[in-house]
DRENKEKOL-459982 format. One line per 2 residues: number of its first residue (from 1); their letters; for each residue x, y, z of C-alpha. Coordinates in nm, 4 decimals, m for minus. Example, Ala and Ser with C-alpha at 12.3 -4.5 7.8 and 13.67 -1.06 7.14 Angstrom:
2
1> AS> 1.2300 m0.4500 0.7800 | 1.3670 m0.1060 0.7140
//
This chain:
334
1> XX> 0.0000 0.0000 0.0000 | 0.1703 0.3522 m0.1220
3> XX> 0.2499 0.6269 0.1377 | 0.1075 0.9898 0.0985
5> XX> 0.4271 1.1839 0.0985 | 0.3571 1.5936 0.1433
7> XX> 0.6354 1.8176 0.0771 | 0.6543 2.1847 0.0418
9> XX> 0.6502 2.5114 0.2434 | 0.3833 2.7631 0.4575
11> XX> 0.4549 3.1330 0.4270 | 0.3298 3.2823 0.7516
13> XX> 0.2487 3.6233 0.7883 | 0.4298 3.8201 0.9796
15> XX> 0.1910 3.9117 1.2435 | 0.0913 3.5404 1.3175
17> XX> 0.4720 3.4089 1.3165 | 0.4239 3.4776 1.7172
19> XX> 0.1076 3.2628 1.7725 | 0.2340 2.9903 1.5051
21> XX> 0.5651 2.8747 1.6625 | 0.3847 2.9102 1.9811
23> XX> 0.1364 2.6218 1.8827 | 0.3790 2.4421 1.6449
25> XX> 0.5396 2.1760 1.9097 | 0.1995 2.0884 2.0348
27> XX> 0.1063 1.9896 1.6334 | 0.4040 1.8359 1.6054
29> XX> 0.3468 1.6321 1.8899 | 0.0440 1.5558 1.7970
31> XX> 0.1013 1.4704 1.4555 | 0.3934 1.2230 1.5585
33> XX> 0.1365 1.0402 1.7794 | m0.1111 0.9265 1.5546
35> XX> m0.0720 0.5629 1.4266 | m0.0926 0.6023 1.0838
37> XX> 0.2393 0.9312 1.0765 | 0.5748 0.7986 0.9393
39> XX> 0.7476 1.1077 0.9389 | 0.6409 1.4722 1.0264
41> XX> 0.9079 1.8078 1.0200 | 0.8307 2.1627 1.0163
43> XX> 1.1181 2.3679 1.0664 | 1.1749 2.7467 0.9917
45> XX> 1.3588 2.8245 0.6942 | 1.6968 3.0152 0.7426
47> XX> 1.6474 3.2296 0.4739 | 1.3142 3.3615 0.5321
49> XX> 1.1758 3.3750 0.8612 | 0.8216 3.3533 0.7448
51> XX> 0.8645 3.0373 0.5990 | 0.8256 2.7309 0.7177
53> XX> 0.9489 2.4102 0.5030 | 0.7029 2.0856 0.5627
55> XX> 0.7643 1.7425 0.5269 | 0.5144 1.4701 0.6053
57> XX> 0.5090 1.0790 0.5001 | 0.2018 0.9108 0.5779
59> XX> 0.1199 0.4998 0.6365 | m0.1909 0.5547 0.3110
61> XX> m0.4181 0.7584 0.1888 | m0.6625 0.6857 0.5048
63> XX> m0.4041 0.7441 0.7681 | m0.3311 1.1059 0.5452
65> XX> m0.7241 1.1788 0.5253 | m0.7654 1.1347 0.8748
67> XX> m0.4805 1.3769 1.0116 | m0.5825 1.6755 0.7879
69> XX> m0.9687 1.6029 0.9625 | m0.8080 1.5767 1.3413
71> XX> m0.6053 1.9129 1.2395 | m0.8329 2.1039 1.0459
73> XX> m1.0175 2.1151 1.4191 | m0.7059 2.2032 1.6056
75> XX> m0.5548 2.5602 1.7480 | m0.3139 2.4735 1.5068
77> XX> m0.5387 2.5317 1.2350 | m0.6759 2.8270 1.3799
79> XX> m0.3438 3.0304 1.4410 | m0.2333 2.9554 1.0555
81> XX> m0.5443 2.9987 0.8540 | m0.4061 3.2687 0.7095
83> XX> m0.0532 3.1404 0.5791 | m0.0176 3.0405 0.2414
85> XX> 0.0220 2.7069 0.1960 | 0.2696 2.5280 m0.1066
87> XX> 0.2822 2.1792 m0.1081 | 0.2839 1.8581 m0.3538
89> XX> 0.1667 1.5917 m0.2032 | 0.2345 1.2263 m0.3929
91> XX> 0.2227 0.8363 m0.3325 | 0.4910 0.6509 m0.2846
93> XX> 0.6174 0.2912 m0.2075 | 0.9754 0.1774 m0.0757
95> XX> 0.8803 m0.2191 m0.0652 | 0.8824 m0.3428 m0.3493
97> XX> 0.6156 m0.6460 m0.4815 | 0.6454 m0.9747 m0.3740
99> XX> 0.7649 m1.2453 m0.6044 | 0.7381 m1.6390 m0.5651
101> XX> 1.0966 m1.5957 m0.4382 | 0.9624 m1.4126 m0.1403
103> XX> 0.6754 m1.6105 m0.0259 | 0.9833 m1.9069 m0.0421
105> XX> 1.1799 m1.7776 0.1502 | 0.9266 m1.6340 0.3997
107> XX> 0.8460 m1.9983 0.4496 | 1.2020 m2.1343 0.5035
109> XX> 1.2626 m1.8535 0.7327 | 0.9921 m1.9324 0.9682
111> XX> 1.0578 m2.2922 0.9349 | 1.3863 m2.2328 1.0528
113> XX> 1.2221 m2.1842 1.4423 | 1.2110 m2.5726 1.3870
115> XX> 1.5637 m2.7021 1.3497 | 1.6386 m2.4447 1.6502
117> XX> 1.3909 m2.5695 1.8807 | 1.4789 m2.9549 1.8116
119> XX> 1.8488 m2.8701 1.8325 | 1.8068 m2.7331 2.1933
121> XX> 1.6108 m2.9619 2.2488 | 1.8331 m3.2198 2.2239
123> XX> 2.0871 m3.0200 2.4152 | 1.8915 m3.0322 2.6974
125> XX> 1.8163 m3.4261 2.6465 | 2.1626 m3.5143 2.6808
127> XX> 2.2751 m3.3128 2.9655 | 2.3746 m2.9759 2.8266
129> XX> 2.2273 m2.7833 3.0413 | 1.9057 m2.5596 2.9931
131> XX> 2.1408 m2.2268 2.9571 | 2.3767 m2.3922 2.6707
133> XX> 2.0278 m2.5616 2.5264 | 1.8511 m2.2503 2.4414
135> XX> 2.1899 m2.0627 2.3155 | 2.1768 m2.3034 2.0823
137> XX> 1.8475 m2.2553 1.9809 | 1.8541 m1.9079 1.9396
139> XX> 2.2409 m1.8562 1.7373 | 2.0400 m2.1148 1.5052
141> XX> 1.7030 m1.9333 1.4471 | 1.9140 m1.6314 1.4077
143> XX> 2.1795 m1.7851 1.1412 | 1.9476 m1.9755 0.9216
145> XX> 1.6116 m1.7404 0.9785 | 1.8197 m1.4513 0.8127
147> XX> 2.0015 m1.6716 0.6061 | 1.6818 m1.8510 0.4137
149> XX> 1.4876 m1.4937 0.4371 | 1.8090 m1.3456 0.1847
151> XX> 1.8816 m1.0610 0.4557 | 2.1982 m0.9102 0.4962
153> XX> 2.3159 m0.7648 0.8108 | 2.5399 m0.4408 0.8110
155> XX> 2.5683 m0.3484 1.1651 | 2.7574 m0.0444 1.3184
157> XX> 2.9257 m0.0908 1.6464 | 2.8855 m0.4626 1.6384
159> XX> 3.1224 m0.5479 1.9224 | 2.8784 m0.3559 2.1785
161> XX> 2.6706 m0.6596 2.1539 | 2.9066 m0.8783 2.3229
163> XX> 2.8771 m0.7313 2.6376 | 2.6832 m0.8930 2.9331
165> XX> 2.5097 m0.8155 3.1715 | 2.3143 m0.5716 2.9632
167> XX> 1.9501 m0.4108 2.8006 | 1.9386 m0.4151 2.4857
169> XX> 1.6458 m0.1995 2.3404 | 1.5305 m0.1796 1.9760
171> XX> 1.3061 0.0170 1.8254 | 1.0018 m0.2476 1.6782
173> XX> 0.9796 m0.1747 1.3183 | 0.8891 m0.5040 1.1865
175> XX> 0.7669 m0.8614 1.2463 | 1.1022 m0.9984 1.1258
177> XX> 1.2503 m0.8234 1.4389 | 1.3095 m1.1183 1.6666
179> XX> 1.4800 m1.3163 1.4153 | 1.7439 m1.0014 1.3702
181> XX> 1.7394 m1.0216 1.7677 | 1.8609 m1.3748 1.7717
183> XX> 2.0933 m1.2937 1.4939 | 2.2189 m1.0354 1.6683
185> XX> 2.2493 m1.1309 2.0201 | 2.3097 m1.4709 1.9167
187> XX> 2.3411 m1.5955 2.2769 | 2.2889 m1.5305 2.7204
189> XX> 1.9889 m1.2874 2.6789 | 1.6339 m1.3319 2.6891
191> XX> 1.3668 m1.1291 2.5101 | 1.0549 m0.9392 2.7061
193> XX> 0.7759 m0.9473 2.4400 | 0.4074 m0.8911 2.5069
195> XX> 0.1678 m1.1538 2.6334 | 0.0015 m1.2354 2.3140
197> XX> 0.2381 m1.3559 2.1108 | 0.2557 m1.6794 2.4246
199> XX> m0.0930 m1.7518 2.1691 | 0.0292 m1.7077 1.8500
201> XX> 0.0654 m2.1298 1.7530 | 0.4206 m2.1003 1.5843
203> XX> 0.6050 m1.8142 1.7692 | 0.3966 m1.8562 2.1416
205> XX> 0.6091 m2.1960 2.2171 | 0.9247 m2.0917 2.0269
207> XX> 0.9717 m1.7854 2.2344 | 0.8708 m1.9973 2.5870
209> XX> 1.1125 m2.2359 2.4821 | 1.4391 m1.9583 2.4720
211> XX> 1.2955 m1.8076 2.8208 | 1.1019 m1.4969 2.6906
213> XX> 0.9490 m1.2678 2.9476 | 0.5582 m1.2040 2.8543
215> XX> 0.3829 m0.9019 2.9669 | 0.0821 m0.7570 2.9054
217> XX> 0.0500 m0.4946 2.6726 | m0.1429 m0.2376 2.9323
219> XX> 0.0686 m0.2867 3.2551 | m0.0421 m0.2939 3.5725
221> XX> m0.0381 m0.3594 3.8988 | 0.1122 m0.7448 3.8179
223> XX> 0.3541 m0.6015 3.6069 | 0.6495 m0.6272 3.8837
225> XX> 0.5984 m0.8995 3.9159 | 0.5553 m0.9972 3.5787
227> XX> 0.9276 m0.8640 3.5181 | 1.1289 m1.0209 3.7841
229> XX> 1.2315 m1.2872 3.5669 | 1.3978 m1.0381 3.3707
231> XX> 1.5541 m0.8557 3.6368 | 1.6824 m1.1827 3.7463
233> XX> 1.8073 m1.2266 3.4177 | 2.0610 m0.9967 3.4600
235> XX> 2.1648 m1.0606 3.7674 | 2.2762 m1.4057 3.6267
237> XX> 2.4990 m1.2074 3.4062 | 2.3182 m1.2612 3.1016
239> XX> 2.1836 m0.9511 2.8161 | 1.8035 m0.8972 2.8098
241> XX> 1.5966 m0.7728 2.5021 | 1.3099 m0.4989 2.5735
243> XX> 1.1513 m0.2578 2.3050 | 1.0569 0.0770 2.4758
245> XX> 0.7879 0.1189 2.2693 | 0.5703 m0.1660 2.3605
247> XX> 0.4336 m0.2542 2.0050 | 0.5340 m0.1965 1.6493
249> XX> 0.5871 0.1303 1.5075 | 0.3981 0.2665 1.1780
251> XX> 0.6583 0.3506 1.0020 | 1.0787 0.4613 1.0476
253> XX> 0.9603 0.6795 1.3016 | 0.9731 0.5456 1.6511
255> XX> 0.6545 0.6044 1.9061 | 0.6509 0.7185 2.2518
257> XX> 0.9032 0.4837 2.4391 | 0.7135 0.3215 2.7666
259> XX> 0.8805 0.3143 3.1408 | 0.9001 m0.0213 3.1273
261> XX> 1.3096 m0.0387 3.0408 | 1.3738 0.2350 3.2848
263> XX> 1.2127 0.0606 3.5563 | 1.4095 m0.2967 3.4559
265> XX> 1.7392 m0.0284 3.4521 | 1.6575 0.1205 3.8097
267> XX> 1.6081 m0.1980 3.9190 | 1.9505 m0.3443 3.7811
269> XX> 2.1969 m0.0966 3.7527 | 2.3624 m0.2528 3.4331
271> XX> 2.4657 m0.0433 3.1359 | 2.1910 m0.0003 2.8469
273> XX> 2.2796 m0.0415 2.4815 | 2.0635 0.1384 2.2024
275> XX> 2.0255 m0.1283 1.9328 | 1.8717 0.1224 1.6300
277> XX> 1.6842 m0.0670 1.3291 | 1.7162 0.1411 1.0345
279> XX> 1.5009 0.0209 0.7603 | 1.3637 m0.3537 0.8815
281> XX> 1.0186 m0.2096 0.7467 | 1.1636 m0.2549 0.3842
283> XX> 1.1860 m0.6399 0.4455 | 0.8466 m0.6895 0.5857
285> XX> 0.6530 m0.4081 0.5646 | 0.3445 m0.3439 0.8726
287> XX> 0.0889 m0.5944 0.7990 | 0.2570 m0.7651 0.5519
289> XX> 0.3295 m1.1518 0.5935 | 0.5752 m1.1970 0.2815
291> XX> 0.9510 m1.0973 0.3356 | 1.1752 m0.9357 0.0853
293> XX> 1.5161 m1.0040 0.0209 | 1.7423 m0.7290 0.1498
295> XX> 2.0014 m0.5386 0.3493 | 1.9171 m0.4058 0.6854
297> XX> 2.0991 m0.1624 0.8502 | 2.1568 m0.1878 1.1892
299> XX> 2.3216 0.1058 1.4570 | 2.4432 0.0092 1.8016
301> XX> 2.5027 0.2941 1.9931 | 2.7179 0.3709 2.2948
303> XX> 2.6344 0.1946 2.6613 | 2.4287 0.4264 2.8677
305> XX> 2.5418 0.3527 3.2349 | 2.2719 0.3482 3.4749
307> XX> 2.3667 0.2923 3.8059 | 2.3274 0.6599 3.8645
309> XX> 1.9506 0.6516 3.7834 | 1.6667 0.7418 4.0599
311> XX> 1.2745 0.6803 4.0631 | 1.2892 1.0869 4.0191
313> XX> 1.5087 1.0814 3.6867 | 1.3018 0.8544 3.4990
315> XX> 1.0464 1.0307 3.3424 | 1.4059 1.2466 3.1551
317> XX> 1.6011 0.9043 3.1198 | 1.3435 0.7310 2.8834
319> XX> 1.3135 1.1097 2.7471 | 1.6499 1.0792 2.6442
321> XX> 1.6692 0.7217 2.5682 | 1.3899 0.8199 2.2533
323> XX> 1.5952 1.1202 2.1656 | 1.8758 0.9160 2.0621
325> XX> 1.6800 0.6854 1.8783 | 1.5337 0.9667 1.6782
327> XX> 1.8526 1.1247 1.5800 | 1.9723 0.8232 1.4581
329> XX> 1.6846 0.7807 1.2664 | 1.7145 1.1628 1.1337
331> XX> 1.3951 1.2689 1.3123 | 1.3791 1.5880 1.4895
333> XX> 1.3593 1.6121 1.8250 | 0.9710 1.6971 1.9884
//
């Protein structure tokens, strides 16, 4: 399904300029926060200070529709009626069709859980212990999910996965995501991932089998409790997998990252390592169930220690934690 892509600029007049960058974080922010925005910059020009250069990528036409109705009813809309407004606004696709190829090698990929489970499995059968048992499943899942899918990893700052005890967050672009997690990580970590994938008939016992952490979506007062196993996790010295945002973004664009991490940081004291997905989306699209063949870029940032973090500091550490992830990602800051 083709994105609505707007480009172009606003020329403000000068008497509103005031009221318009006064409103123009709030519409930003809101903007950003509806499911169906990508991408979404307004930014001042430098050579004319009544101008203001747009860009805005959209999930479809629907998703596009419904933010100029939500606007059009806005303060927003009320402090720049009277700017003139240039823009072109297109459709555009970066996945590419399917072919027989794909739907292959979507298959192969997720029959690769398979070899990995029995594998471990058999580990564990002949005494190798339930930690060496699921290593093994996962560096397999990883190796030969990517491997029969036809995507290539390059990956910046690679040898910042090694380290252990850690948390490891990514930003959840795609459904391919936990196979790049277990070809990433490879080994010692376990995954938090929300409660109803434990249904889901192919993935549920795959990802109980490696140790995942399942949590539901909403949080509450169980959810504590619910992540003790992961705090545990590394206090035996092993790396553990979390996504701040608690589902899967609409686009490049991360959403508002959750507590969650923080809390699993307060509560550990070991260093946090940005994992940054660049274009996963390209491989398996939102909603999509075939995979492409591709590259996938992959960013590993630099170890944020923790030990210094309070209850108080939260609320700015998991500020700053989505700050970094959107100037990777070449989004501006809200």
């Amino acid at each position: 399904m083709p994105r609505v892509v707007l480009r172009g600029f606003l020329i403000v007049p000068e008497a509103d300029l005031e009221a318009v960058h006064a409103e123009l974080p709030a519409h930003i922010r809101a903007t950003r926060d509806e499911p169906g925005c990508i991408a979404f910059d307004v930014e001042p020009s430098a050579a004319d200070p009544c101008r203001l250069d747009v860009y805005e990528v959209f999930l479809d036409r629907a998703a596009f529709v419904e933010h100029q109705r939500r606007a059009g009813v806005t303060r927003w809309a009320e402090v720049s009626a009277r700017a003139q407004r240039h823009y072109g606004i297109t459709e555009e696709s970066d996945v590419r069709p399917a072919t027989g190829g794909d739907v292959l090698r979507t298959v192969l990929a997720v029959s690769a859980i398979l070899p990995g489970l029995l594998a471990g499995a058999f580990t564990l059968l002949v005494g190798g212990g339930r930690r060496n048992a699921l290593n093994r499943a996962t560096r397999m899942w990883g190796r030969q999910g990517t491997k029969a899918a036809g995507i290539r990893l390059r990956i910046e700052g690679a040898e910042r996965l090694r380290l252990r005890p850690a948390i490891f967050t990514i930003n959840h672009q795609s459904g391919i995501d936990p196979i790049l997690i277990c070809a990433l990580l490879r080994d010692n970590f376990v995954a938090v991932a929300k409660r109803e994938i434990r249904r889901n008939p192919v993935l549920g016992p795959a990802f109980a089998f490696v140790g995942t952490v399942f949590v539901d979506r909403g949080g509450g007062e169980d959810r504590g409790k619910a992540m003790r196993p992961a705090v545990e996790a590394c206090a035996q010295g092993l790396g553990l997998a979390m996504a701040p945002e608690g589902t899967r973004s609409a686009g490049r664009s991360v959403g508002r990252f959750k507590k969650g991490v923080a809390h699993v940081a307060l509560a550990t004291g070991v260093p946090l390592i940005p994992i940054v997905i660049h274009n996963a989306g390209q491989v398996l699209p939102r909603g999509g169930y075939i995979m492409r063949r591709g590259e996938v870029r992959v960013e590993v940032l630099e170890p944020i220690e923790t030990a210094g973090w309070t209850a108080d500091s939260l609320d700015a550490e998991i500020e700053g934690l989505e700050q970094r992830y959107r100037r990777a990602l070449g989004e501006a800051s809200l």
